[in-house]
N, C-alpha and C positions, 0 to 999 in steps of 0.2 A: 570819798566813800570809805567807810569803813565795816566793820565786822558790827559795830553796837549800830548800825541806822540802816541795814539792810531790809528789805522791804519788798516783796512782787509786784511786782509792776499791776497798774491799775487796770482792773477791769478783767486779771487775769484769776483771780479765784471769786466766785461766786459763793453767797452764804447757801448751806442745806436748810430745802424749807421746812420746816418743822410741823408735821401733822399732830392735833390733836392736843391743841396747848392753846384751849380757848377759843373762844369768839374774835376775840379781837388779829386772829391771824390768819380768817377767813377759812380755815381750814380746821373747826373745832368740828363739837358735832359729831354726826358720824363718820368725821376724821377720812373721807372719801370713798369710804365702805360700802354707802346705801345703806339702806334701811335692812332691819332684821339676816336672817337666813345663817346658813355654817359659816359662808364666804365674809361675814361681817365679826367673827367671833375671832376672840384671840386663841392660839395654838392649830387655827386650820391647816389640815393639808390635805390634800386631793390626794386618791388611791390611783395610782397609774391605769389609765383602762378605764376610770370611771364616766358614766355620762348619765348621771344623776338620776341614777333611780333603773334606767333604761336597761336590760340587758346587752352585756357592752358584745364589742365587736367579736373578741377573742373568746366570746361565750357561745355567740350567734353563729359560727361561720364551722361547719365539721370539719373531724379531724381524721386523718390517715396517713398510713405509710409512715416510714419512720427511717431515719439518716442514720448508717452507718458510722460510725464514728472510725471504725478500724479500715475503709475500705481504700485500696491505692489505685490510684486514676493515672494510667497509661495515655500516651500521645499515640496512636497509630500511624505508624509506618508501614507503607505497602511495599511487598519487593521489586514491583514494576518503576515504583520511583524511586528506589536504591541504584537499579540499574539506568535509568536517567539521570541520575546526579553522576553517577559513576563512568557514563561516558560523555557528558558533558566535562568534568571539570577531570578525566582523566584518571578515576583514582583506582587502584588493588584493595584496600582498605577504607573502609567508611567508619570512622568512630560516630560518637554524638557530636563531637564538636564539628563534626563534617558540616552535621546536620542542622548545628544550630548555627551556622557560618551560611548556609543555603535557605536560611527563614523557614524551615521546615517544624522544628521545636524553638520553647524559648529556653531561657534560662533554668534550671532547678526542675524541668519538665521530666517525668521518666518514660523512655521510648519502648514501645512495643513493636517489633516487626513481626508484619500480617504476609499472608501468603496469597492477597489480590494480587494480579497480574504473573505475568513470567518472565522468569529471570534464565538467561544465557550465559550471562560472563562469569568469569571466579571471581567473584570477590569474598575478602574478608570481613564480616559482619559486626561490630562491636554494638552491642543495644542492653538494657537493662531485663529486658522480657524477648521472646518469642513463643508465635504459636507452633507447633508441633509439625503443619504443614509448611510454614516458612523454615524452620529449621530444616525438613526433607527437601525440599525445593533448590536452599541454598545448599544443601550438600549436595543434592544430582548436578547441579552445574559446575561444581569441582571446588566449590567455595569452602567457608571454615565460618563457624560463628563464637563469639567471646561473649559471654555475660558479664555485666560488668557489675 
């Protein structure tokens, strides 16, 4: 075997069938178009959405309300389960990563601590957000909060 008698192996490239190159190759004609309409024309292309004539979906169906693009979506955190993680696993300080170590938030999540439930012990709070009453909450109990 050499580099001049090289060759694929049989049966391993198929010829491409050639539409539209006569009668004789079963495939002349209207070249498998059908008969007449746009879909049988050269340079067609379908408008996204369209359904031939019909009034399409995204025309038929109203619209409302509208997506903030600037708005930043908080994980809620309650202070009653700060102080559950916190006498469970022991801790004075709760960061995020407490939190995302207890399945609480996931990764790249930003934390809000809420003022459901009541809180007794000091701890030290680390969260990205608090509401106004978690941050009073955590202070009457002797605790401290960090924005991070």
């Amino acid at each position: 075997m050499e580099l001049s008698n090289l060759q694929p192996a049989v049966g391993s490239n198929k010829k491409k069938r050639r539409i539209g190159r006569g009668p004789g190759s079963g495939k002349g004609g209207t070249s498998t178009r059908g008969h007449k309409g746009a879909k049988s024309r050269s340079g067609y292309s379908q408008k996204v959405g369209f359904e031939g004539g019909q009034m399409p979906l995204q025309r038929r169906v109203p619209k409302f309300g509208f997506k903030n693009i600037n708005r930043v979506e908080y994980k809620a955190v309650n202070v009653s389960t700060l102080e559950e993680l916190a006498t469970a696993k022991n801790l004075e300080k709760i960061t995020i990563a407490d939190l995302l170590a207890a399945g609480l938030v996931r990764k790249n999540q930003l934390v809000k601590i809420l003022a459901n439930g009541a809180i007794t012990k000091k701890i030290e709070v680390e969260a990205n957000a608090f509401s106004k009453k978690a941050e009073e909450a955590i202070a009457a109990a002797g605790g401290s909060i960090a924005k991070v």
